[in-house]
C-alpha positions in Angstrom: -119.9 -19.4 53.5 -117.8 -19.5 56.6 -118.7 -15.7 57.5 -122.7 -16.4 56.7 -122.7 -19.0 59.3 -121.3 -16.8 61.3 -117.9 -18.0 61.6 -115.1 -15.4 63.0 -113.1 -14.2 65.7 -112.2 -16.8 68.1 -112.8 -19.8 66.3 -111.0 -22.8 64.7 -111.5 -24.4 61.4 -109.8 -27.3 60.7 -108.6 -27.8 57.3 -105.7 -29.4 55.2 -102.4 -28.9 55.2 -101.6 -30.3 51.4 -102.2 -27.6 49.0 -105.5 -25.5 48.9 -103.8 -22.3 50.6 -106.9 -20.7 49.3 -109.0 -22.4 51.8 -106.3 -21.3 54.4 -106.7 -17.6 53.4 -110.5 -18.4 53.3 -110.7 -18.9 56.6 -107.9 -16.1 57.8 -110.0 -13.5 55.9 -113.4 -14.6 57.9 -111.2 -13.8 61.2 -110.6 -17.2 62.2 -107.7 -19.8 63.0 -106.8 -22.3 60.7 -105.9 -25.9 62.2 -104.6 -27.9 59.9 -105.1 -32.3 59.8 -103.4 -34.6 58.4 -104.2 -36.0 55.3 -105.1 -40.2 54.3 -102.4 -41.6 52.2 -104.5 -43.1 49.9 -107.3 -40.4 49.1 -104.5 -37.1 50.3 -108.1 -35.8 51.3 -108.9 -34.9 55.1 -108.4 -38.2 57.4 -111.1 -38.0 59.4 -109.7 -39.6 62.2 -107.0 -36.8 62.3 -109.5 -34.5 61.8 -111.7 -35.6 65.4 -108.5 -35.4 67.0 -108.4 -31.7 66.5 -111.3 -30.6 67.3 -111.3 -28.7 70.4 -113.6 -26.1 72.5 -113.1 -23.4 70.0 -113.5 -26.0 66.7 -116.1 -24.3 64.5 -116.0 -25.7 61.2 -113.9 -28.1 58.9 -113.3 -27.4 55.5 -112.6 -30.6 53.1 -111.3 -30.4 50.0 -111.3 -33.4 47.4 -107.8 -33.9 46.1 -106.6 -35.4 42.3 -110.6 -36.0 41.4 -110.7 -38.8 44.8 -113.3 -37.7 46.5 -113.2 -36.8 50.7 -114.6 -38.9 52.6 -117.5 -37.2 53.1 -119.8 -39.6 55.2 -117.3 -39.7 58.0 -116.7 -36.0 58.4 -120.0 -35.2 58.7 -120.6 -37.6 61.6 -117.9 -35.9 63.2 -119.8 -32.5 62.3 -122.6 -33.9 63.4 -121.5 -35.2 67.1 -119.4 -32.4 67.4 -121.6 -29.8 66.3 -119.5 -28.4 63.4 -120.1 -26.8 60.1 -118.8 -29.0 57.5 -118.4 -27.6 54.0 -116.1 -29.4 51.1 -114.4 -27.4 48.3 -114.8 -29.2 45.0 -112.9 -29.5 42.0 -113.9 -28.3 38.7 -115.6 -31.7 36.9 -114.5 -32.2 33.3 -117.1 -33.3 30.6 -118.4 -36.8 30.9 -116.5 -37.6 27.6 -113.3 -36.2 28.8 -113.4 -37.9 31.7 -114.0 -41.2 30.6 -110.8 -40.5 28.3 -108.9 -39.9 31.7 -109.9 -42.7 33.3 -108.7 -44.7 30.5 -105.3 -43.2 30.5 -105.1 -43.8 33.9 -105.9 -47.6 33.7 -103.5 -47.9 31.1 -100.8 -46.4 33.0 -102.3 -48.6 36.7 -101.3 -51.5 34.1 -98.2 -50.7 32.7 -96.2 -48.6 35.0 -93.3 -50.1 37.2 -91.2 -48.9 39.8 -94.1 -46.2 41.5 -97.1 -46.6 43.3 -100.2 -45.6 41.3 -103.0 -44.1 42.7 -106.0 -46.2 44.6 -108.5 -46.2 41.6 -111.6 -46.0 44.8 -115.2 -45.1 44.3 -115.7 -42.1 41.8 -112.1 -40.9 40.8 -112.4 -38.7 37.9 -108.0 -38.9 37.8 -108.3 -34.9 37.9 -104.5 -35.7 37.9 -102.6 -39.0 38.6 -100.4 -39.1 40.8 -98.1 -41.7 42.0 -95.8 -41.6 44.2 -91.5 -42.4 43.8 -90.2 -44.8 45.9 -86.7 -44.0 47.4 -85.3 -41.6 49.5 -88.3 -38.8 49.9 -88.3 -35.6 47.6 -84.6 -35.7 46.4 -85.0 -39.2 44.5 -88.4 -37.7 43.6 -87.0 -34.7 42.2 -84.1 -36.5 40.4 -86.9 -38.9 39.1 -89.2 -36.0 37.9 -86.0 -34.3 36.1 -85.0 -37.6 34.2 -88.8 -37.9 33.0 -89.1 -34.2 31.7 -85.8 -35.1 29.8 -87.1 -38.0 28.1 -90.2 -35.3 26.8 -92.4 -36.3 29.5 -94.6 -33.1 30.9 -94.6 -33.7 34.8 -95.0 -31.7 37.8 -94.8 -31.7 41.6 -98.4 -31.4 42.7 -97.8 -29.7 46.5 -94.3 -28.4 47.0 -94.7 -27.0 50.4 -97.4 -27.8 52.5 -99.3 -25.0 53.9 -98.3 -25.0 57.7 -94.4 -24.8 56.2 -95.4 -21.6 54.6 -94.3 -18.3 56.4 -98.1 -16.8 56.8 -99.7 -19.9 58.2 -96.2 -21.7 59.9 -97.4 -24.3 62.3 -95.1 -26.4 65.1 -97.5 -29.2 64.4 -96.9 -33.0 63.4 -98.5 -33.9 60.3 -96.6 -37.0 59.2 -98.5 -38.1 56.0 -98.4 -34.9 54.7 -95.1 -34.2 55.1 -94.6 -37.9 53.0 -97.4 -36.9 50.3 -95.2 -33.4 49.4 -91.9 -35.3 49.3 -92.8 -38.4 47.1 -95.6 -37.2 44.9 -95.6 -36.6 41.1 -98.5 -36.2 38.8 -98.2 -37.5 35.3 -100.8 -36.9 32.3 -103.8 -38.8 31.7 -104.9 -35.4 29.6 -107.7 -36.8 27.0 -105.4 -35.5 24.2 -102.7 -37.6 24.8 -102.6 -40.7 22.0 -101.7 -43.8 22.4 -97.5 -43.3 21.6 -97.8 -40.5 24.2 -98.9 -43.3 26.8 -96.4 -45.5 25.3 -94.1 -42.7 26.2 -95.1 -41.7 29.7 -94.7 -45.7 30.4 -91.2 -45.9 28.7 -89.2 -42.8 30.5 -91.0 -44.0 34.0 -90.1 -47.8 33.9 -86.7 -47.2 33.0 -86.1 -45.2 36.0 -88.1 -46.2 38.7 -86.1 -49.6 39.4 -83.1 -47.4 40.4 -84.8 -45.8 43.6 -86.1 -48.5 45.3 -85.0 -48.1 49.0 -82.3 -50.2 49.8 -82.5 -53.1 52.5 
């Protein structure tokens, strides 16, 4: 897409910096520069704010990506595209069955309810809970790390969702200050909400989280 609107050489696309290294390579491959934004807290989508303070004379395109099932904002970004002349094009996720996700979103209410100790995610408008991912309170990515080793021992299936963020990784290394995605890799974990999980799994996810999550709160 990027190439066919004649996208190349000498151009910027702005694009995110947590996870999606595919859209990264996307746009290295069509001959242009990456320029990575930071990312909303809430959403981990493109901020679009962040996003209009990067564009610059050479800006061609941005590239959003919905993260988790929350969608982008979408509206925003293509003001911006629109004011500043840009191609704006959005990478979506693969959408589960109606059914399924209706199961999801169930899981994750039940778990928005009951869990303790993390912050949930923002339900917002249209979330199909792709994964959901909270984030551990405490000192960054080694109390998250601890936190996501004491859950797998209790039998709980976790997983870090972006370990390094694309402008830390050697082919796309950036000097550049992206603050909230720098936050987003080093506290996020993504527990299941998978439709087959029954109700004693729930229970279970629930159990091994509570127990632990009182111990990192950051101390005053």
């Amino acid at each position: 897409m990027l190439r066919a609107a004649g996208v190349g050489v000498g151009d910027e696309v702005i694009v995110s910096a947590f996870g999606n290294v595919e859209v990264a390579e996307a746009v290295a491959r069509a001959g242009a520069l990456p320029v990575f934004a930071d990312i909303d807290p809430v959403t981990y989508c493109l901020d679009p704010s962040a996003v209009e303070a990067a564009v610059g004379p050479r800006t061609a395109a941005v590239v959003a990506v919905h993260r988790f099932g929350r969608p982008a904002d979408m509206p925003r970004l293509l003001d911006i595209g629109e004011r500043h002349g840009l191609l704006v094009l959005q990478e979506r996720e693969s959408e589960a069955p109606g059914d399924e996700m209706a199961q999801r979103r169930q899981r994750a209410a039940y778990l928005d309810a009951k869990l303790r100790g993390v912050r949930t995610p923002d339900s917002g408008v249209g979330h199909t809970y792709q994964q959901y991912v909270v984030r551990v309170p405490g000192n960054g990515r080694p109390d998250r790390d601890a936190f996501a080793r004491a859950v797998r021992g209790r039998g709980v299936d976790c997983r870090v969702p972006v370990k390094t963020p694309v402008h830390r990784l050697p082919e796309f290394r950036r000097c550049v200050a992206l603050p909230e995605t720098e936050r987003a890799a080093d506290e996020t974990l993504a527990l299941p909400v998978d439709a087959s999980l029954t109700k004693r799994d729930m229970q279970r996810i629930v159990s091994a989280c509570n127990a632990l999550g009182g111990l990192l709160e950051p101390a005053f």
